[in-house]
N, C-alpha and C positions, 0 to 999 in steps of 0.2 A: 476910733476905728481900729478895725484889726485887719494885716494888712500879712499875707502870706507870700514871700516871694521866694518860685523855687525853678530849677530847674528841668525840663522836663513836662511832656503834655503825658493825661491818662488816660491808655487805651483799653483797658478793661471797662467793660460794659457794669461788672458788678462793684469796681473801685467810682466808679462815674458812681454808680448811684448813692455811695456809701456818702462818700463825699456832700455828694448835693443835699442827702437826708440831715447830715449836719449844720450847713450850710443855713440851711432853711431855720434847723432849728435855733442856731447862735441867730439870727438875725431880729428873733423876735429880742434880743439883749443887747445886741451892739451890730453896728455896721461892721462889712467884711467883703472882703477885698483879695482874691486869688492871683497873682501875678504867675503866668507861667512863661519861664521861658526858653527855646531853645536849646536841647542837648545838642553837647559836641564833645567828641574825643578829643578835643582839647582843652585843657581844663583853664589855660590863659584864657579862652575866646571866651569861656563861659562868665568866669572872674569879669572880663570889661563889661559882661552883661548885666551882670550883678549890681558893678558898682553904677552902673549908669540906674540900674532899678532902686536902688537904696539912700533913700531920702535921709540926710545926717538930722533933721530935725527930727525925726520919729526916734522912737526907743527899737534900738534894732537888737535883737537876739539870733546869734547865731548855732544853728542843730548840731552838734557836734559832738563825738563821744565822749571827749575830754573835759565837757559842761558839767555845771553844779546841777545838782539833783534833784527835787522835789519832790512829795509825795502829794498823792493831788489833794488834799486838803492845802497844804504850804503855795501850790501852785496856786490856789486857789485866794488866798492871801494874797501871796505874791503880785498875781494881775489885778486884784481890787487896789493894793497900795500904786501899783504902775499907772492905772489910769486917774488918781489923784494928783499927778505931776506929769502927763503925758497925754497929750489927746491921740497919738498915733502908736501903736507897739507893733512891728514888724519881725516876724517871725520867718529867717532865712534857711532855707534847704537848701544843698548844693545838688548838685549830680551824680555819675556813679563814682567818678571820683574826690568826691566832697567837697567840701570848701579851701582856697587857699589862706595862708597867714593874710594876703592884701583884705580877705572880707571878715575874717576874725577879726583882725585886732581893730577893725574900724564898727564893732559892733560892741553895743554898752556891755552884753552881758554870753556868756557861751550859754548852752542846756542842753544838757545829756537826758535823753528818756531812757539811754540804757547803752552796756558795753556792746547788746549786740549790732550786728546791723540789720539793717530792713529793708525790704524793695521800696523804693520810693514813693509808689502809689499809695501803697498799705499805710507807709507813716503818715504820709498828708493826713488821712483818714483816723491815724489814732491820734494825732494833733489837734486834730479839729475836735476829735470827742474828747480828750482833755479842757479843751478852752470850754465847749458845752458844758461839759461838770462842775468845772471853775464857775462860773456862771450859774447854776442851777445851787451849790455851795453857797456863794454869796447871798442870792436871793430865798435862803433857806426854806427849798422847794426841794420835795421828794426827788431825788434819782441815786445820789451816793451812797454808799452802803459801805 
């Protein structure tokens, strides 16, 4: 299973759809599982919400600038070799003010998709079409180029 837990609900009409068009597609590959929860200008409240959402059994990766890099072929490796030792891999987003040290350093692995930053909705959606590629890579099925 793949298990997204992020902060934050999306209220663009055209991020919902992005999202859901992924969604639909990763599911014909793997289960998938959207956790959203709750923004707050406080980034402690958000952190107990996290760690209350963040199953230590799962392989958690957390989004974070300062994460190791891949290029989507590597990622794409990457999450084929994670689910040979991992039936869960949970992929954490923070809020607008990111994640704290308490939900990095309790996560197996950081991942940078880039220095810059993103609106949040946008990333879910390039995340999710990462993991689809990953997938479509593995099952060495036309989409990557």
């Amino acid at each position: 299973m793949i298990k997204i837990i992020c902060v934050g609900k999306i209220k663009e009409n055209y991020l919902k759809e992005l999202i859901n068009d992924y969604k639909n597609r990763i599911s014909k590959y793997h289960k998938l599982e959207i956790i959203e929860l709750k923004d707050n200008d406080d980034i402690r409240k958000e952190t107990v919400e996290l760690l209350k959402a963040i199953n230590p059994k799962d392989y958690n990766i957390a989004l974070c600038i300062n994460g190791n890099s891949y290029s989507s072929l590597e990622f794409s490796n990457y999450i084929d070799y994670l689910f040979n030792y991992n039936s869960t891999i949970a992929f954490i987003i923070g809020g607008s003010n990111g994640l704290e040290d308490d939900i990095i350093n309790i996560c197996d692995e950081k991942l940078s998709f880039s220095k810059f930053t993103f609106p949040h909705g946008l990333f879910r959606g390039i995340l999710l079409e990462q993991i689809y590629r990953a997938f479509k890579i593995t099952n060495n099925e036309r989409y990557h180029k």
